[in-house]
C-alpha positions as a Python dict, from the first residue, in 0.01 Angstrom:
ca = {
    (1, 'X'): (0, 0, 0),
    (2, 'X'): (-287, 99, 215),
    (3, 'X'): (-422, 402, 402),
    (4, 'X'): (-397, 285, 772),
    (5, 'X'): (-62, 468, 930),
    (6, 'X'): (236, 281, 957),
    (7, 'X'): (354, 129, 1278),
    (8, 'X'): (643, -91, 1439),
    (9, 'X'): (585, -468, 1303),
    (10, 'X'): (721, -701, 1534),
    (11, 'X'): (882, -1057, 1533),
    (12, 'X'): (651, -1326, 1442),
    (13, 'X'): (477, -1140, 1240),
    (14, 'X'): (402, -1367, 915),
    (15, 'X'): (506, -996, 700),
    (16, 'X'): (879, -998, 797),
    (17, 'X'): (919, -1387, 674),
    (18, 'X'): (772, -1235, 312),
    (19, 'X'): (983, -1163, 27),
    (20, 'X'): (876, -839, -49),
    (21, 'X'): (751, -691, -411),
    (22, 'X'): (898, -440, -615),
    (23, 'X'): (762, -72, -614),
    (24, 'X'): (562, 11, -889),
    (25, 'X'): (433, 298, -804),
    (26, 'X'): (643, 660, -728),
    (27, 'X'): (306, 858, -604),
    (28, 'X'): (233, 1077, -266),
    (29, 'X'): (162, 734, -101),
    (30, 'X'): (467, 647, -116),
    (31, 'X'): (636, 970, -36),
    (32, 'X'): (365, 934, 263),
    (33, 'X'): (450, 592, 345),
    (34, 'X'): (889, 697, 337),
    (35, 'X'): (740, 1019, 611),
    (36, 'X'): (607, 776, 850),
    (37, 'X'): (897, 543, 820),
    (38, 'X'): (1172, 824, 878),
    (39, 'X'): (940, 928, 1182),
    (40, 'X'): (937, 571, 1369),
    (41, 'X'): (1301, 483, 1260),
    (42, 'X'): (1404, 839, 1494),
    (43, 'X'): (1123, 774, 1722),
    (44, 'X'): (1237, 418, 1788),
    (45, 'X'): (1595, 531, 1773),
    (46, 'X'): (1695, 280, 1500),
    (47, 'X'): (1955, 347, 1204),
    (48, 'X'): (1750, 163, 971),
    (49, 'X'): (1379, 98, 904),
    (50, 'X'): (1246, -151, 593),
    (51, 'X'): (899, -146, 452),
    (52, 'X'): (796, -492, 609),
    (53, 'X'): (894, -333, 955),
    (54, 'X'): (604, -96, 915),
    (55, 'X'): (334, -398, 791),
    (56, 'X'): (425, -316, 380),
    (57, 'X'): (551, -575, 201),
    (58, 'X'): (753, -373, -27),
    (59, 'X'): (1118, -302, -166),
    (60, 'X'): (1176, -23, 14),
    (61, 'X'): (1400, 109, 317),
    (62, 'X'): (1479, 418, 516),
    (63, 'X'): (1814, 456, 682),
    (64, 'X'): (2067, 730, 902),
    (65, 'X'): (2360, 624, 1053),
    (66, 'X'): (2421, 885, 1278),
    (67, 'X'): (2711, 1037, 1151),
    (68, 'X'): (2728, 1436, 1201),
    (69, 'X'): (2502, 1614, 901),
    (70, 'X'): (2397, 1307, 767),
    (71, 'X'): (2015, 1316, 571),
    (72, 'X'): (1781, 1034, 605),
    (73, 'X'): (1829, 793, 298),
    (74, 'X'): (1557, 658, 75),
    (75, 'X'): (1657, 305, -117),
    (76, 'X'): (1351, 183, -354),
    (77, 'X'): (1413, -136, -529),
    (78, 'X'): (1778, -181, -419),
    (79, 'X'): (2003, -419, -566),
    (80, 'X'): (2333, -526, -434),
    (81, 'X'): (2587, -451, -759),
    (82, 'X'): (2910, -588, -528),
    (83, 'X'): (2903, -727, -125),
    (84, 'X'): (3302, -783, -132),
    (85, 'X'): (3567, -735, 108),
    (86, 'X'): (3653, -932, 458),
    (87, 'X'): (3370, -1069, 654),
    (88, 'X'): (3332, -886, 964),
    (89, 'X'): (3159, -988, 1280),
    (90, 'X'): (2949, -719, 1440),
    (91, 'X'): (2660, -692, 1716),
    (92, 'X'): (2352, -622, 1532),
    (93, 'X'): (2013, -535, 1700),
    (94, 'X'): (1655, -486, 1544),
    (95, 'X'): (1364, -273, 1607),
    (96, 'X'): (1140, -558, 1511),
    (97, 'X'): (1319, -789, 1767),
    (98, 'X'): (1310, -570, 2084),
    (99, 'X'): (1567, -656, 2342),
    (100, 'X'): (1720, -919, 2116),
    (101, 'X'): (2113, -855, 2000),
    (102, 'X'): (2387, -1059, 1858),
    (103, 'X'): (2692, -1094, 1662),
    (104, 'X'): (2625, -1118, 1277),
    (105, 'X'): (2843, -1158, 982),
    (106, 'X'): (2816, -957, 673),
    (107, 'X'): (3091, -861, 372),
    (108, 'X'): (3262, -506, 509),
    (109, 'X'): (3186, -350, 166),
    (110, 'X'): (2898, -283, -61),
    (111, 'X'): (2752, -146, -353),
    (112, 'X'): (2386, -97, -394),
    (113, 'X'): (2198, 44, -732),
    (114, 'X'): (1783, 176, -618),
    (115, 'X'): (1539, 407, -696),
    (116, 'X'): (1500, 768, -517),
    (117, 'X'): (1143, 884, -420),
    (118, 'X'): (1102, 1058, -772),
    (119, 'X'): (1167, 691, -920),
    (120, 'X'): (1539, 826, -1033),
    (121, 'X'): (1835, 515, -1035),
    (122, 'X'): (2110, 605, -824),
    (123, 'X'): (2461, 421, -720),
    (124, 'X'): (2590, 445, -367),
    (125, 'X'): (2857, 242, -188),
    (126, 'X'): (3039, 188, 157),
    (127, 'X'): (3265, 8, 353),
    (128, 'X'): (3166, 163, 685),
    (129, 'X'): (2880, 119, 896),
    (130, 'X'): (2657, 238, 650),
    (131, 'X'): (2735, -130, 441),
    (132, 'X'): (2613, -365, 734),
    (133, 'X'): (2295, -108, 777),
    (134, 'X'): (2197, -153, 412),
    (135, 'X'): (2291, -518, 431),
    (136, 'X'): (2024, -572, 760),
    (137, 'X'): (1800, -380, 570),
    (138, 'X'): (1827, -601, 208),
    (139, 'X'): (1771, -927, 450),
    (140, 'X'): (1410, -779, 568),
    (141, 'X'): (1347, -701, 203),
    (142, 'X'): (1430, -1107, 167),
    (143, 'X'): (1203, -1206, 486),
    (144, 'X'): (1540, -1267, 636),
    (145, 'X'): (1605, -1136, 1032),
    (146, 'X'): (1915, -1118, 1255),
    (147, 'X'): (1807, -1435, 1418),
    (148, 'X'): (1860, -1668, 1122),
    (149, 'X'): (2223, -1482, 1082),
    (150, 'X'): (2376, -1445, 1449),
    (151, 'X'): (2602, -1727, 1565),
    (152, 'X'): (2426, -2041, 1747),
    (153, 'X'): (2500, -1938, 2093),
    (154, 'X'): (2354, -1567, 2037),
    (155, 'X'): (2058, -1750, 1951),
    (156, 'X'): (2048, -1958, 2198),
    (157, 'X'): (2100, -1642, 2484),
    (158, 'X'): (1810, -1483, 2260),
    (159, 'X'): (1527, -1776, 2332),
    (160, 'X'): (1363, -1600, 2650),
    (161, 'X'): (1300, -1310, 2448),
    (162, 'X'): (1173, -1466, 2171),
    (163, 'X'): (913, -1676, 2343),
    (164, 'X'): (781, -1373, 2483),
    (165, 'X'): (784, -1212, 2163),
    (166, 'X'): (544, -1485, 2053),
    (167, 'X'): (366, -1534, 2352),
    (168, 'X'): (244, -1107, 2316),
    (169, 'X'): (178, -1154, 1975),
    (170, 'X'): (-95, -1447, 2100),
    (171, 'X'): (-205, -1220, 2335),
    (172, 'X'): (-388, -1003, 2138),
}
């Protein structure tokens, strides 16, 4: 995984188009790696944070909905077991696409099977927020963002801000 520290990856970064591998691994590096990624997701004020957001092309994501007394959640190697339910339309933003927002649609309910930092398999499922977190999550596990799911006309109102995205990333 590397030594450097993690930071923010942003859009075009080649690493969020890459289908990220499994963990292998359940070492302090990893537990090191899930620190830094709690840390940016509240410094950055996100709900969510995925291993390719922080440069690591791995099968792994952070999340915290905000809901009163909830603890930061670790998925390793998550599978989707069921993505049922009505399809629901909902505003979606990303920390690796600053300014950008638009409407996406996901299944309302899901059930995931992963790994916890000790390597241990756990089942969890939702049909509240907390599904369409771990869905945008999955999709950055996939090399998939927000842009390729939000309706035509979201992407359209998003252009600006994604030429500039580019044009800093050229920038140096």
């Amino acid at each position: 995984m590397g030594s450097p520290v993690p930071h923010l990856v942003l859009h075009p970064d080649p690493v969020l188009r890459e289908p990220a591998r499994e963990v292998e691994r359940f070492d302090e590096e990893l537990h090191e790696l899930v620190t830094h990624m709690k840390r940016l997701m509240r410094e950055h004020e996100g709900v969510g944070l995925a291993a390719p957001q922080v440069g690591r092309s791995v099968r792994l994501f952070v999340c915290n909905s905000g809901a009163e007394g909830e603890e930061d959640q670790v998925f390793i190697n998550p599978e989707v077991l069921e993505a049922d339910g009505p399809q629901d339309w909902a505003e979606e933003g990303c920390l690796s696409l600053p300014g950008i927002h638009g409407r996406v649609r996901r299944p309302t309910r899901i059930r995931l099977r992963a790994r916890d930092l000790e390597g241990e398999p756990f089942e969890v499922e939702s049909d509240e927020f907390l599904a369409r977190i771990w869905q945008h999550e999955l999709d950055h596990l996939d090399g998939v963002l927000i842009i390729d799911r939000m309706r035509p006309i979201d992407r359209m109102a998003a252009r600006r801000a994604l030429k500039d995205l580019v044009a800093r990333s050229t920038d140096g």
